[in-house]
PDB file as gemmi writes it, atoms N, CA and C in Angstrom:
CRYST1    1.000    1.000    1.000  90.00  90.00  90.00 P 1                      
ATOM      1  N   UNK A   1     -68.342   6.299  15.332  1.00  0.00           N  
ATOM      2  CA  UNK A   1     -69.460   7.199  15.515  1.00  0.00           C  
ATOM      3  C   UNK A   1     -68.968   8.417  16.288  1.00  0.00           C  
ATOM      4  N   UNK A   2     -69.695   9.270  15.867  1.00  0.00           N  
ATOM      5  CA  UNK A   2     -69.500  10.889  16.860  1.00  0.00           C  
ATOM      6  C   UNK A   2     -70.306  11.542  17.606  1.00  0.00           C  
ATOM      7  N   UNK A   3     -70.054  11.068  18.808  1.00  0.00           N  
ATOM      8  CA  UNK A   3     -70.941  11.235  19.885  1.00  0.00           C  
ATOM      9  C   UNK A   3     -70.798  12.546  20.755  1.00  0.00           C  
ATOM     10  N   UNK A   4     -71.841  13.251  21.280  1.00  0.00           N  
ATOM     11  CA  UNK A   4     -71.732  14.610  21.898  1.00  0.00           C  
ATOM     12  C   UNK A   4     -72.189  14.460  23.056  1.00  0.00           C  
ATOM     13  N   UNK A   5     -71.724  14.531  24.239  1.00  0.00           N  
ATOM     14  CA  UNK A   5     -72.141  14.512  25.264  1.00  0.00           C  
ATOM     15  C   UNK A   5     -72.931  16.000  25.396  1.00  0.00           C  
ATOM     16  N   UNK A   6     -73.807  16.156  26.314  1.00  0.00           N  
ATOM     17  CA  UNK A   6     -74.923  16.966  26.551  1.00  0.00           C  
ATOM     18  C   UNK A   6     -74.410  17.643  28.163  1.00  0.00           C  
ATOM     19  N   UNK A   7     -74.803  18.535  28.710  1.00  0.00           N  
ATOM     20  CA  UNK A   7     -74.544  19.052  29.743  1.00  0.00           C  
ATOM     21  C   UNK A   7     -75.709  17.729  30.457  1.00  0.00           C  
ATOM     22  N   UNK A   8     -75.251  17.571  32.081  1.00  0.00           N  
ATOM     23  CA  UNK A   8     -75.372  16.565  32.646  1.00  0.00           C  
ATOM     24  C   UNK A   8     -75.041  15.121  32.619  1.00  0.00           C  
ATOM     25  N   UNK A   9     -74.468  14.839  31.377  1.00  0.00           N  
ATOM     26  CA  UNK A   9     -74.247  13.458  30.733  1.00  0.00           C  
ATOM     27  C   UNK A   9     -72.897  13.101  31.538  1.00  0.00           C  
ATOM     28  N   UNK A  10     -72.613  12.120  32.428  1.00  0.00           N  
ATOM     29  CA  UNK A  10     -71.423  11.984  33.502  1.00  0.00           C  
ATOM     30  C   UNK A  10     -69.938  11.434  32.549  1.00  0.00           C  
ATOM     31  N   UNK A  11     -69.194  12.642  32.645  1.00  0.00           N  
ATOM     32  CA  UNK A  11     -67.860  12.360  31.678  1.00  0.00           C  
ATOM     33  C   UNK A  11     -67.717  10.838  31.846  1.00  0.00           C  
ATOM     34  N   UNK A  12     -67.343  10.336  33.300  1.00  0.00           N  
ATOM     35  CA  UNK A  12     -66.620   9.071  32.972  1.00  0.00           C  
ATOM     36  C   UNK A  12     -66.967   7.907  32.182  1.00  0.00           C  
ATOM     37  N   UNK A  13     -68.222   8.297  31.560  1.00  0.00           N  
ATOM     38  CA  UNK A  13     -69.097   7.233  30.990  1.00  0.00           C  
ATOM     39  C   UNK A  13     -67.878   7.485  29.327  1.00  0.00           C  
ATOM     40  N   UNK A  14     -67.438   8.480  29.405  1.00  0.00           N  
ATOM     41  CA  UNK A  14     -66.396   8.792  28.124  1.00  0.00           C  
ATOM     42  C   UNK A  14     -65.549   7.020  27.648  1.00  0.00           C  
ATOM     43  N   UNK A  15     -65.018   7.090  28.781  1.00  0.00           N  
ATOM     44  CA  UNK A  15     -64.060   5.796  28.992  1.00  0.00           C  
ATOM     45  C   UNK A  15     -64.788   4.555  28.542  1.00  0.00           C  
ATOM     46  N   UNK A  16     -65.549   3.944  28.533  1.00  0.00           N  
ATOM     47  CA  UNK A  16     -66.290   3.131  28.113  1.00  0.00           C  
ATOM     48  C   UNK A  16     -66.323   2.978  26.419  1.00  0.00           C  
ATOM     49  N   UNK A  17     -66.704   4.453  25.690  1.00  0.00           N  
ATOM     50  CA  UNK A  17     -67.086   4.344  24.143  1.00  0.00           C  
ATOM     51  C   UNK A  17     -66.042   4.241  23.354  1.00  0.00           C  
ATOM     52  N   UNK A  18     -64.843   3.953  23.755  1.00  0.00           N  
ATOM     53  CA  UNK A  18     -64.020   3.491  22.705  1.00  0.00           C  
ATOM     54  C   UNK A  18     -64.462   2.549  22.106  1.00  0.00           C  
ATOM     55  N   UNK A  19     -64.679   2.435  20.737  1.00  0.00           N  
ATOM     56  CA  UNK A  19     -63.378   3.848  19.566  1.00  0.00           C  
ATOM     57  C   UNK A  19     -63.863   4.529  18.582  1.00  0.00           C  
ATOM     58  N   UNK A  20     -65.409   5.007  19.849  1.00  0.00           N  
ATOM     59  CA  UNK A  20     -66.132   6.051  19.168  1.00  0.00           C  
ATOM     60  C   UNK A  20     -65.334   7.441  19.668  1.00  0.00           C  
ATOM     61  N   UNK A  21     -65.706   8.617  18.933  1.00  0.00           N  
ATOM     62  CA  UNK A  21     -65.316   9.978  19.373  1.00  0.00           C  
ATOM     63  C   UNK A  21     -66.402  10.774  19.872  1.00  0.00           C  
ATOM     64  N   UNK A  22     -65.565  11.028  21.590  1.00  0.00           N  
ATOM     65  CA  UNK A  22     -66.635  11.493  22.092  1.00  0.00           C  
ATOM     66  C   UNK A  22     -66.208  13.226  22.415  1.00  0.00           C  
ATOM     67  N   UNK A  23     -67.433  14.360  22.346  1.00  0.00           N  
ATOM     68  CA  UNK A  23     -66.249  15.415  22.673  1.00  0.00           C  
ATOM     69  C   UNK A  23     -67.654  15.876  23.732  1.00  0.00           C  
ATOM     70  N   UNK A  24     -67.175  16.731  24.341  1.00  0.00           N  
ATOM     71  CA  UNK A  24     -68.360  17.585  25.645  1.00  0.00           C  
ATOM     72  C   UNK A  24     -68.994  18.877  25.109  1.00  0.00           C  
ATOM     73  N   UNK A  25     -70.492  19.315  25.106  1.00  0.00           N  
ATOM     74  CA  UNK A  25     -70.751  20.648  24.392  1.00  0.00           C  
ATOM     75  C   UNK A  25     -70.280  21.446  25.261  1.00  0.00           C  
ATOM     76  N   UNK A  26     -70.002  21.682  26.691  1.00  0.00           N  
ATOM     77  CA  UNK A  26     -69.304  22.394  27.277  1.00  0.00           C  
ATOM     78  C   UNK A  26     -68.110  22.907  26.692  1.00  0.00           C  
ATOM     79  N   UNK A  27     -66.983  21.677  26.472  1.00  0.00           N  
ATOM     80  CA  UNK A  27     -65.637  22.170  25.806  1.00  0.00           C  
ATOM     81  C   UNK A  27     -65.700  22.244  24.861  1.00  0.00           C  
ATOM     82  N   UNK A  28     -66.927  22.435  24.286  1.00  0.00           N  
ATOM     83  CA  UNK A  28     -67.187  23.202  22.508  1.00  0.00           C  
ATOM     84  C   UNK A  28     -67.514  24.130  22.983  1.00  0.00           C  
ATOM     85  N   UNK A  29     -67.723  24.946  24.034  1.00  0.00           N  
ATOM     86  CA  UNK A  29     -68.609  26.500  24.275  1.00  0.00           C  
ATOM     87  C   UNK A  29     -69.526  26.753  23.532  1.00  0.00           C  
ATOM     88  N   UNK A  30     -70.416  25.385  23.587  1.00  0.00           N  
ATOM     89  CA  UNK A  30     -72.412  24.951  23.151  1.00  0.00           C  
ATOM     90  C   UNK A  30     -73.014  24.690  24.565  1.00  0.00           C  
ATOM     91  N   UNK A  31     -72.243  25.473  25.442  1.00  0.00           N  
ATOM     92  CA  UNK A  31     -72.946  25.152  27.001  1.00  0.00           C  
ATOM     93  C   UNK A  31     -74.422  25.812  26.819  1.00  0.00           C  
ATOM     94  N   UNK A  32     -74.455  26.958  26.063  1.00  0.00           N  
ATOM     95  CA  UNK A  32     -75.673  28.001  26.234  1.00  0.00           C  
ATOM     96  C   UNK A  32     -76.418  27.647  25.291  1.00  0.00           C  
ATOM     97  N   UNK A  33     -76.278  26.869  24.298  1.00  0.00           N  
ATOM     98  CA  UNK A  33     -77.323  26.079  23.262  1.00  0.00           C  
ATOM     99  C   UNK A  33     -78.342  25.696  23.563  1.00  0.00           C  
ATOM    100  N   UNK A  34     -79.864  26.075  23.015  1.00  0.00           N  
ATOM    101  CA  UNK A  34     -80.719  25.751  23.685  1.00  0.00           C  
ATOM    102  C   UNK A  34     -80.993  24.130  23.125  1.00  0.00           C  
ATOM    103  N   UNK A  35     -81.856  23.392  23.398  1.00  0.00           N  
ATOM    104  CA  UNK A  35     -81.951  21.929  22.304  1.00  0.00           C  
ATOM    105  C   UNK A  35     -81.963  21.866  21.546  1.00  0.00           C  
ATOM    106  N   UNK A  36     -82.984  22.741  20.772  1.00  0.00           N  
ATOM    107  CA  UNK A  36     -82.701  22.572  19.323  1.00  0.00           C  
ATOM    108  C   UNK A  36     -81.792  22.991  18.484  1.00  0.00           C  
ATOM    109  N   UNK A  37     -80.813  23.991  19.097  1.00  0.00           N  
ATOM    110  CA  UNK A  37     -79.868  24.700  18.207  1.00  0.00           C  
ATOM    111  C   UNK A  37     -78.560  23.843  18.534  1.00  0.00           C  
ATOM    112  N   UNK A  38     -78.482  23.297  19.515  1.00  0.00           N  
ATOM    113  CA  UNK A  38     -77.647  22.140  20.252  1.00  0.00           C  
ATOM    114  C   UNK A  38     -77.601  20.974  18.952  1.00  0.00           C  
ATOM    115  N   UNK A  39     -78.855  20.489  18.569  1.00  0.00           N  
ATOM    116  CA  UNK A  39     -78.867  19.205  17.795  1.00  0.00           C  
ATOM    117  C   UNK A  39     -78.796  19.846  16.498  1.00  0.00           C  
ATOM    118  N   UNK A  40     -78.954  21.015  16.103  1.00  0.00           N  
ATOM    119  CA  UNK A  40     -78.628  21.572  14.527  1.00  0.00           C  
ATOM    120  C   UNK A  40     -77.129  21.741  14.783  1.00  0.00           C  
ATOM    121  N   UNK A  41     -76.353  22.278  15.645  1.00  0.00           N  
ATOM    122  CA  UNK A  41     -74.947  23.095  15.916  1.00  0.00           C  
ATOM    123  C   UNK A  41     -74.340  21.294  15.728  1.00  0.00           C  
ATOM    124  N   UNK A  42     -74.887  20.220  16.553  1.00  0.00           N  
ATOM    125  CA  UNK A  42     -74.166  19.177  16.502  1.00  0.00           C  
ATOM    126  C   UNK A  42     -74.102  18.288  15.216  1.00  0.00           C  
ATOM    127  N   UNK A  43     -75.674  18.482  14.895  1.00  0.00           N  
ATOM    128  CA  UNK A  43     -75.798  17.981  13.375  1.00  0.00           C  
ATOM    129  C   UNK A  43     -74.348  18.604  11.867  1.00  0.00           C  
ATOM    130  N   UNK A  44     -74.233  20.188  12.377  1.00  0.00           N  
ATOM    131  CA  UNK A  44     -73.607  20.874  11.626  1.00  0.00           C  
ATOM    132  C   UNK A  44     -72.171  19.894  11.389  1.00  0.00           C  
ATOM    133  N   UNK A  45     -71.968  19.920  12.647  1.00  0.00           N  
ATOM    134  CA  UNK A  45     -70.615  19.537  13.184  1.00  0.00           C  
ATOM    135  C   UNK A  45     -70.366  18.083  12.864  1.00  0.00           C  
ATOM    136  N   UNK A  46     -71.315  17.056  12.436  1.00  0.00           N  
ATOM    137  CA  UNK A  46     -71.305  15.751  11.987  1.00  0.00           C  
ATOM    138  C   UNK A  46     -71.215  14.735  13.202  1.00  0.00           C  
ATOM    139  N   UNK A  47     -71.698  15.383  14.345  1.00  0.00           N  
ATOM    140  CA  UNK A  47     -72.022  14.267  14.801  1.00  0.00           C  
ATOM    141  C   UNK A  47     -73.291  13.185  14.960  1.00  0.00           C  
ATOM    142  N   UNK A  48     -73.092  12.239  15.081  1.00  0.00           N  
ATOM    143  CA  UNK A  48     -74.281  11.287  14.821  1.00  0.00           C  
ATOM    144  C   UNK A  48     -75.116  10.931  16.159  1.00  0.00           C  
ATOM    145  N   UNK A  49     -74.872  11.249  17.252  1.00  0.00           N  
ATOM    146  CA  UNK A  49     -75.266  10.960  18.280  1.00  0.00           C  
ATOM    147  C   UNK A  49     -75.390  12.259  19.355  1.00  0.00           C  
ATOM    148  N   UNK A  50     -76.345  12.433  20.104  1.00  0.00           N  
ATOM    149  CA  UNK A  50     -76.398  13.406  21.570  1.00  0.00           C  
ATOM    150  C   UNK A  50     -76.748  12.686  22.644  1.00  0.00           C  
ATOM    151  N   UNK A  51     -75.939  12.369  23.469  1.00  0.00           N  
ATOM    152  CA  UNK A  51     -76.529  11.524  24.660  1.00  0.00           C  
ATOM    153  C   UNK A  51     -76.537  13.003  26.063  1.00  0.00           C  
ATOM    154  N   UNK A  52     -77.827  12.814  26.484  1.00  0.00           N  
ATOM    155  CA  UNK A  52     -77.960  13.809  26.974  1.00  0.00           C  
ATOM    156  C   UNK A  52     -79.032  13.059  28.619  1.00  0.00           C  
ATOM    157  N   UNK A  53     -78.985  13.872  29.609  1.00  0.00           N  
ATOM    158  CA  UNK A  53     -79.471  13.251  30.741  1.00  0.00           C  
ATOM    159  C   UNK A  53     -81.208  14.319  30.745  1.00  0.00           C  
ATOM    160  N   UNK A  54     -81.103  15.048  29.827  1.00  0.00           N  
ATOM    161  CA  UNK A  54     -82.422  15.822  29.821  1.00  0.00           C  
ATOM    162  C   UNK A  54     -84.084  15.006  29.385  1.00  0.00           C  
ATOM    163  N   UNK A  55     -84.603  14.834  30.053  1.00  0.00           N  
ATOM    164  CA  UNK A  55     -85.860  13.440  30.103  1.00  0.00           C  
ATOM    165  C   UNK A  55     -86.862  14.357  29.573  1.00  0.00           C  
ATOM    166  N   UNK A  56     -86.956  15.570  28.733  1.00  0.00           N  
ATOM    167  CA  UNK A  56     -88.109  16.174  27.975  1.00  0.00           C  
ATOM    168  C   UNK A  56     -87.767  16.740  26.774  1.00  0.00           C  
ATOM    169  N   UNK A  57     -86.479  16.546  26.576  1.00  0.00           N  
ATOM    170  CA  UNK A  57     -86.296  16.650  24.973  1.00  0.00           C  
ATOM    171  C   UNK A  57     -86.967  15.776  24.020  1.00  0.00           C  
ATOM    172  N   UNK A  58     -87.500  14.922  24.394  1.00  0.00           N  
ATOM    173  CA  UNK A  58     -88.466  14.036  23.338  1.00  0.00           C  
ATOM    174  C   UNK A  58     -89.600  14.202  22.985  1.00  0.00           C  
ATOM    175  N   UNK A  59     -90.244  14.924  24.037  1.00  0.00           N  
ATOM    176  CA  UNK A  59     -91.267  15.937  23.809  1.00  0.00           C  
ATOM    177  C   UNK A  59     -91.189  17.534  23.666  1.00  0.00           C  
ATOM    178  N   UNK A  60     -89.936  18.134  23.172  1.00  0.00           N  
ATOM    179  CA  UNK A  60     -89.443  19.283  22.854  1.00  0.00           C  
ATOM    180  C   UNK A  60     -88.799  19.321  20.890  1.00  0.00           C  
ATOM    181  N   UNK A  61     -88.287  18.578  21.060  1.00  0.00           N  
ATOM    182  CA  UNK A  61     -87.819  17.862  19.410  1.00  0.00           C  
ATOM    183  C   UNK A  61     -88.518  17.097  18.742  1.00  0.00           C  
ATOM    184  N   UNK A  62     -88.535  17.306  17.674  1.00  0.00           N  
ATOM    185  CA  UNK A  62     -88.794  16.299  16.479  1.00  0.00           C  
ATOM    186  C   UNK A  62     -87.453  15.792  15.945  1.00  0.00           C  
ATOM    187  N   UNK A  63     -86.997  14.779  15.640  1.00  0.00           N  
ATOM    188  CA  UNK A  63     -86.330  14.331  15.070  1.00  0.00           C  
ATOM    189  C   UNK A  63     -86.442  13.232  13.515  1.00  0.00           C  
ATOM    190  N   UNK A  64     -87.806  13.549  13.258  1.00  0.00           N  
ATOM    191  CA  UNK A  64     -88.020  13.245  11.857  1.00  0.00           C  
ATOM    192  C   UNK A  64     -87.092  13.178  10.424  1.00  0.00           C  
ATOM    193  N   UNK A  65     -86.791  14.743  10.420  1.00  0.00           N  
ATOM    194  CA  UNK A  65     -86.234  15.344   9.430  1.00  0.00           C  
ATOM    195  C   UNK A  65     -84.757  15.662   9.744  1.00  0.00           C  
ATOM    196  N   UNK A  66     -83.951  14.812  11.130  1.00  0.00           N  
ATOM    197  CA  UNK A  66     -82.769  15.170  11.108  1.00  0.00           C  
ATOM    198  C   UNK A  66     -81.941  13.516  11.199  1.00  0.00           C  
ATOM    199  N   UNK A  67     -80.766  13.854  10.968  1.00  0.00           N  
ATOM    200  CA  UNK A  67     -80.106  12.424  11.035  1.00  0.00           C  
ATOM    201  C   UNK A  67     -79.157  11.943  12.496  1.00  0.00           C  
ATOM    202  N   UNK A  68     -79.277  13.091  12.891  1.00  0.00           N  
ATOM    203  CA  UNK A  68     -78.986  12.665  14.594  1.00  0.00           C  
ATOM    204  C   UNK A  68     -79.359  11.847  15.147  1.00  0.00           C  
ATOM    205  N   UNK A  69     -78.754  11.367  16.168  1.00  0.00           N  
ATOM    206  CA  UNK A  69     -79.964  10.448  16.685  1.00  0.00           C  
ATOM    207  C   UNK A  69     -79.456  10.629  18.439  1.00  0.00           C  
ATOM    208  N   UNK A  70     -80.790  10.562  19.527  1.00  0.00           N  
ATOM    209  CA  UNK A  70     -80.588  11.149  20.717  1.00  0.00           C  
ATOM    210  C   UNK A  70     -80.859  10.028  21.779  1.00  0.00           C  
ATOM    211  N   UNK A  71     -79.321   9.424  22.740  1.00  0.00           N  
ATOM    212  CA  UNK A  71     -79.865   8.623  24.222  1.00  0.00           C  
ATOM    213  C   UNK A  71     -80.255   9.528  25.331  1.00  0.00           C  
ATOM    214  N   UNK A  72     -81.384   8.969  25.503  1.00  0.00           N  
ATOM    215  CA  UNK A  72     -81.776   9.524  27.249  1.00  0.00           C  
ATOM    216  C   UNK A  72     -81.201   8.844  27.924  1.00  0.00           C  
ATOM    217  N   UNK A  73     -80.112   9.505  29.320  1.00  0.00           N  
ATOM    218  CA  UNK A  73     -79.974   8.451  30.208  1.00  0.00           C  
ATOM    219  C   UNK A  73     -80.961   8.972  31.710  1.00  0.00           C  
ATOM    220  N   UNK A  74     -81.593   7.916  31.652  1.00  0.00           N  
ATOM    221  CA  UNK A  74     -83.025   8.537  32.954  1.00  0.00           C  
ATOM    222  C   UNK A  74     -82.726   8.594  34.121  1.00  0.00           C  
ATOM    223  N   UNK A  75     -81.066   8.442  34.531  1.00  0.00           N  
ATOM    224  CA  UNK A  75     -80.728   8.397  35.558  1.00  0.00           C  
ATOM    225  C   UNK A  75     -79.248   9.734  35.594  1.00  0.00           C  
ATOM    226  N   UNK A  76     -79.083  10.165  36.147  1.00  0.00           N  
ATOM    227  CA  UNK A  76     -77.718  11.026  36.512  1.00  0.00           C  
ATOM    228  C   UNK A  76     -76.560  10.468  37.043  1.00  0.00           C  
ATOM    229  N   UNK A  77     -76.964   9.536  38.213  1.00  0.00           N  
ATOM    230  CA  UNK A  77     -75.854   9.054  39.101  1.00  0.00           C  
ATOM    231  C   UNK A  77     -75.075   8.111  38.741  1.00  0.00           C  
ATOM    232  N   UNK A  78     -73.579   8.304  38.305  1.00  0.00           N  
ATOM    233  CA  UNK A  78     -73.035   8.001  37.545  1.00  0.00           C  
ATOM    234  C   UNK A  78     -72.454   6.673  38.816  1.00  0.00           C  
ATOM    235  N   UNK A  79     -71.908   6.960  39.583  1.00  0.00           N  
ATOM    236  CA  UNK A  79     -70.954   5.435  40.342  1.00  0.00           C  
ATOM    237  C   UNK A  79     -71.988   4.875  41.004  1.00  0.00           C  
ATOM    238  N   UNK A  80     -73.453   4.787  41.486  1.00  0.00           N  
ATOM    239  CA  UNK A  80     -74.063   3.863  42.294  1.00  0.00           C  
ATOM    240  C   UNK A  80     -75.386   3.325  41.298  1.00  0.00           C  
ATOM    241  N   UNK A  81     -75.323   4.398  40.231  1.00  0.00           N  
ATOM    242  CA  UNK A  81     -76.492   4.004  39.442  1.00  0.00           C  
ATOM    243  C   UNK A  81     -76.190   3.384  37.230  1.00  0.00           C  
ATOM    244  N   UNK A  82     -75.447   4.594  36.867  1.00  0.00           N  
ATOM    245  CA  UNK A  82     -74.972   4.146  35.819  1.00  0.00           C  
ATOM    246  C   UNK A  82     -74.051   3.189  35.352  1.00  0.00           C  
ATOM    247  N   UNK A  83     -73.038   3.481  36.527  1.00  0.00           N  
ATOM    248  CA  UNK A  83     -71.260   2.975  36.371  1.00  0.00           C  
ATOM    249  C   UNK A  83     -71.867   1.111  36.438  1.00  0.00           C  
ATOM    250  N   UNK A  84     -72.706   0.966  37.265  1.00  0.00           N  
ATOM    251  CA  UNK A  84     -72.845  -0.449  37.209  1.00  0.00           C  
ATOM    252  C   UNK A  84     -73.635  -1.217  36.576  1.00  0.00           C  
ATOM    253  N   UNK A  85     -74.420  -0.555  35.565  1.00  0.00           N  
ATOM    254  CA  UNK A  85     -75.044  -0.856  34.522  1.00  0.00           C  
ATOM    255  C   UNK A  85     -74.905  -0.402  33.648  1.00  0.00           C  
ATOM    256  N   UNK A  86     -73.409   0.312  33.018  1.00  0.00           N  
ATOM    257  CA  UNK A  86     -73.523   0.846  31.984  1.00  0.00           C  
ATOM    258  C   UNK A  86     -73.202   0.046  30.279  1.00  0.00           C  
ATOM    259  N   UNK A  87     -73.264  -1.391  30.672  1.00  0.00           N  
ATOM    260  CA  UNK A  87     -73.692  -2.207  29.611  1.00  0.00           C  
ATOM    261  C   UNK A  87     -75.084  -1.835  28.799  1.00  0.00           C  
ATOM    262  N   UNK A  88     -75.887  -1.038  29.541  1.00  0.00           N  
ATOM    263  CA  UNK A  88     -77.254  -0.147  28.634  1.00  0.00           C  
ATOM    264  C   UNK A  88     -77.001   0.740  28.014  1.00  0.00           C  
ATOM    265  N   UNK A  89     -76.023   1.574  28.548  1.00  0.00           N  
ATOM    266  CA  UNK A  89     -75.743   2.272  27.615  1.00  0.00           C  
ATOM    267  C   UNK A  89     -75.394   1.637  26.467  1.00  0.00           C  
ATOM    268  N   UNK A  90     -74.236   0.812  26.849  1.00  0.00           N  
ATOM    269  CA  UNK A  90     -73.080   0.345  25.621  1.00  0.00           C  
ATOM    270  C   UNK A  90     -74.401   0.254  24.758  1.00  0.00           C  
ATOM    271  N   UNK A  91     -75.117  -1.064  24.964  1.00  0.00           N  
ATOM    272  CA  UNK A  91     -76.451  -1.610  24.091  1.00  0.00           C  
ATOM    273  C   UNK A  91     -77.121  -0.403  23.373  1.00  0.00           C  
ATOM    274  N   UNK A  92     -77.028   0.594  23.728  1.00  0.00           N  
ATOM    275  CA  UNK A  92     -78.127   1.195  23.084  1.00  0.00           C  
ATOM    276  C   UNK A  92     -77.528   2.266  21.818  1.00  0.00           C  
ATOM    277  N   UNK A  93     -75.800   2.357  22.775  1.00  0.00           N  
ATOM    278  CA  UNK A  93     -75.075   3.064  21.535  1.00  0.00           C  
ATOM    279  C   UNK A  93     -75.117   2.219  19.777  1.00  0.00           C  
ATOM    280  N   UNK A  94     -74.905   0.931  20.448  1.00  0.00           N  
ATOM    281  CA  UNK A  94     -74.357   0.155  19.367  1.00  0.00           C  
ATOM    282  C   UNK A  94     -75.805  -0.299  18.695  1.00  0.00           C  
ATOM    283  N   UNK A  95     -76.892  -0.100  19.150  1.00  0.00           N  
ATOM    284  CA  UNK A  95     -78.367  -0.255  18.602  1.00  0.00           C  
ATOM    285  C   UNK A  95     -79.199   1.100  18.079  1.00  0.00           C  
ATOM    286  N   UNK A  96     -78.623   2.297  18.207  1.00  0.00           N  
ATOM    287  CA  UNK A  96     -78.957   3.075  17.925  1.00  0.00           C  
ATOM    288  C   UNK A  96     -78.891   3.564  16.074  1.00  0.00           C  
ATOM    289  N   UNK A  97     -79.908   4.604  15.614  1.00  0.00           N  
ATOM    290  CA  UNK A  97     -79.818   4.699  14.434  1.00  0.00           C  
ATOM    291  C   UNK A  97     -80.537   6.137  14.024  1.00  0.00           C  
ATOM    292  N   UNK A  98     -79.758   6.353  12.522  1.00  0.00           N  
ATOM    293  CA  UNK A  98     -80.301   8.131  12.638  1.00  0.00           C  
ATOM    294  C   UNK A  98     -81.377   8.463  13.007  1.00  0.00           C  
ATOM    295  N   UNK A  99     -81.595   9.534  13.641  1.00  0.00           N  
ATOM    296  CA  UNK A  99     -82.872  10.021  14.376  1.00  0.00           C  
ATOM    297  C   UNK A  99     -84.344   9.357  15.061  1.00  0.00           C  
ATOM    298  N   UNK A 100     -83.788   8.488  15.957  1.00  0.00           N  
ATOM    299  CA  UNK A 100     -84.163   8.148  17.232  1.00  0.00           C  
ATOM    300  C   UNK A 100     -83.816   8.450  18.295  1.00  0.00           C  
ATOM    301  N   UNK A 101     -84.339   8.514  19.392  1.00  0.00           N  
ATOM    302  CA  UNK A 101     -84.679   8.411  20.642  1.00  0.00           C  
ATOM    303  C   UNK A 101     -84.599   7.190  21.057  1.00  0.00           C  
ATOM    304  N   UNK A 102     -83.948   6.679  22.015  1.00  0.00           N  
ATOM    305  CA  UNK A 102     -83.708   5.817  22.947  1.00  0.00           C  
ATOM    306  C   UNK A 102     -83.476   6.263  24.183  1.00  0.00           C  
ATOM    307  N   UNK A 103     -84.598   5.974  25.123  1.00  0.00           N  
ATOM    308  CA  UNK A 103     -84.216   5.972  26.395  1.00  0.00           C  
ATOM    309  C   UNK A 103     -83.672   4.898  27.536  1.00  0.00           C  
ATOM    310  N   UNK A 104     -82.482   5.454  28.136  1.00  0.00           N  
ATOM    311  CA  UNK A 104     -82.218   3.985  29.479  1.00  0.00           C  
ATOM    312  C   UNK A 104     -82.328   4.004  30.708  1.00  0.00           C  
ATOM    313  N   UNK A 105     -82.822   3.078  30.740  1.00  0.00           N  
ATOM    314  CA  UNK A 105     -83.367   3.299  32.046  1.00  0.00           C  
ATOM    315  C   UNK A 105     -82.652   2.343  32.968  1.00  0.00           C  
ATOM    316  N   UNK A 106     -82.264   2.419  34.217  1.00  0.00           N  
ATOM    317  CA  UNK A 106     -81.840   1.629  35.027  1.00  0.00           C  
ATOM    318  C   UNK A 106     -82.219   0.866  35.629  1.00  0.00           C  
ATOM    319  N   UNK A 107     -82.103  -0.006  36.810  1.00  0.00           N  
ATOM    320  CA  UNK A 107     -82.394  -0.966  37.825  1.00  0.00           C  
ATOM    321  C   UNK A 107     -82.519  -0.375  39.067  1.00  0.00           C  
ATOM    322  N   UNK A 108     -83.450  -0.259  39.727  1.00  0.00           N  
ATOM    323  CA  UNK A 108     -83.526   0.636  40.959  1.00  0.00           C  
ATOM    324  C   UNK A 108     -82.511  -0.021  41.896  1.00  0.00           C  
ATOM    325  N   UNK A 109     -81.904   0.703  42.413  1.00  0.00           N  
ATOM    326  CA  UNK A 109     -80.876   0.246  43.365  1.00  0.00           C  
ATOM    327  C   UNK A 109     -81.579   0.172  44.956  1.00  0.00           C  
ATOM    328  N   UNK A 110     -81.573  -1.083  45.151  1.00  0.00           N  
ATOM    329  CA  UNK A 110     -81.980  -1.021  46.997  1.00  0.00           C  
ATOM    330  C   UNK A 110     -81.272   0.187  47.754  1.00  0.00           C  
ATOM    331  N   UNK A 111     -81.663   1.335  48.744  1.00  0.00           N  
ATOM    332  CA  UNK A 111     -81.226   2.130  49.236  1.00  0.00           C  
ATOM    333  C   UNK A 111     -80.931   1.712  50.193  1.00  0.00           C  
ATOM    334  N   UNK A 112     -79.608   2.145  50.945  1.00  0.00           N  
ATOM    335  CA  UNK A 112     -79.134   1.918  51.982  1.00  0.00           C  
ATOM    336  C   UNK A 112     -79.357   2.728  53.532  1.00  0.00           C  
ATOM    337  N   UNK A 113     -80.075   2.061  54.249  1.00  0.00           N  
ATOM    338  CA  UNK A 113     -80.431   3.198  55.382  1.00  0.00           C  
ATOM    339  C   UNK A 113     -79.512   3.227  56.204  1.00  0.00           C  
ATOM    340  N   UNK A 114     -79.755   4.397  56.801  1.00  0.00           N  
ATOM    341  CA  UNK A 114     -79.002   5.081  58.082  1.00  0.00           C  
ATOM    342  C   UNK A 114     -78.334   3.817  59.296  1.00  0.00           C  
ATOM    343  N   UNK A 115     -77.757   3.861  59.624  1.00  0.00           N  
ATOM    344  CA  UNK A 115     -77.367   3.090  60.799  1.00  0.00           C  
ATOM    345  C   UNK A 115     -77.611   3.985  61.831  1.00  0.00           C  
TER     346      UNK A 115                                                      
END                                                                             
């Protein structure tokens, strides 16, 4: 599968999707893409997937009529929040299908107070 990471989407989560191909819209210079021209520019480009950390593209897009298909990850924080659950991701890559939406959501992490 050909997966596009989205601005905010935490690189190291890269390491994990082998031996899918993952590339960054940043290091495509699609940083300034707005969403929808983002998921046509990526569609163009054949990829099958946008995993993106943006939580209102689902109510900004339709994805009816395209074969993309888009993960929300509802969280940003990649080492205290994603990195240790990122078996949801995995799940949702490998459950995913053209043009859906899937969102993941995490496990609230107990916060650690001040000493």
């Amino acid at each position: 599968m050909k997966i596009l990471f989205d601005q905010g989407t935490p690189r190291p989560l890269k390491q994990y999707l082998h031996p899918h191909t993952v590339d960054i819209a940043l290091l495509l210079g699609w940083s300034e893409l707005e969403n929808g021209a983002l998921i046509a520019a990526a569609e163009t480009a054949g990829f099958d997937l946008i995993v993106t950390t943006d939580q209102n593209i689902k109510y900004q897009q339709n994805l009816a009529n395209r074969k993309i298909a888009i993960i929300v990850l509802m969280h940003t924080d990649w080492p205290s929040v994603i990195e240790p659950d990122v078996h949801l991701v995995l799940d949702a890559v490998a459950k995913v299908t053209p043009n859906a939406f899937i969102e993941v959501t995490f496990p609230k992490k107990p916060r650690k107070l001040a000493s």
